[in-house]
N, C-alpha and C positions, 0 to 999 in steps of 0.2 A: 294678265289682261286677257279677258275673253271678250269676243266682239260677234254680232249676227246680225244677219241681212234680216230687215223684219220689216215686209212690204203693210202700206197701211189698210190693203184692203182685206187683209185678215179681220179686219175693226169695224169694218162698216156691216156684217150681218149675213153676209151670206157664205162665212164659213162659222157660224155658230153665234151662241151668243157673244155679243165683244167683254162681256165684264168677266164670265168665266176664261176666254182666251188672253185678256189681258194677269187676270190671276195664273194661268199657267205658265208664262210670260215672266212673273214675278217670282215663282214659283223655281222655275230651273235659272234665274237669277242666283237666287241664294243657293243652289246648288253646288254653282259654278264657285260663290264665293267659300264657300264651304270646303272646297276642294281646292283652294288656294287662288285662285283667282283674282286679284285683288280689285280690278273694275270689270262692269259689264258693259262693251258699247252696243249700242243698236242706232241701225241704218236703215234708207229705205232705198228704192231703186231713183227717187229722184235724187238723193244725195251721191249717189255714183255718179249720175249724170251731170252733178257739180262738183269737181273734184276739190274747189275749195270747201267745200260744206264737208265732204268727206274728212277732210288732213284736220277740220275743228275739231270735230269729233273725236277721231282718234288723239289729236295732243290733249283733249279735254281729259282722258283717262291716264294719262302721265306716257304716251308715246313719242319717242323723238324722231323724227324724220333724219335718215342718214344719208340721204340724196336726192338732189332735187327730182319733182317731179319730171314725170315724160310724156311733158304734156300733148305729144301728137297723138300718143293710144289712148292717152284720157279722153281726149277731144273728139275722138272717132267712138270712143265707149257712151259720151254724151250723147252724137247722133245717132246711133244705134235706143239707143235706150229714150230718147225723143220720140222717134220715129213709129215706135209701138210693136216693131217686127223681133220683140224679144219676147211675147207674148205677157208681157206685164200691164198691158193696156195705157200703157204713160204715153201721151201723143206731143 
């Protein structure tokens, strides 16, 4: 399993075109597959900030959770990551 942080403002235009960057995107997908990989996940900075949306993701691609979360630094990883002072612009 290979898994990347892939913020969505890569897509809106002002880091290039979104259909070439979405092509690159697909691109070192099947790289990764290629290389034995067997899934790709991809995430974005608000799905850290919901750590259930994160653990979807990840068991989507065949991961098992082997302890529960710790949800006091998730929950402090959320207001961080709300708050916009991680510089991802998510408020």
């Amino acid at each position: 399993m290979a898994g990347e942080a892939d913020g969505h403002l890569k897509y809106d235009g002002r880091f290039g075109d979104p259909v070439t960057l979405l092509k690159a995107r697909e691109e070192r997908d099947r790289r990764l597959r290629r290389h034995g990989a067997r899934a790709v996940a991809h995430w974005s900075w608000g799905d850290l900030a919901e750590p259930s949306s994160l653990r979807d993701i990840l068991v989507s691609v065949g991961l098992t959770p082997n302890s529960p979360p710790d949800l006091q630094h998730l929950s402090s990883l959320g207001r961080l990551l709300r708050s916009g002072r991680n510089g991802t612009g998510l408020t």
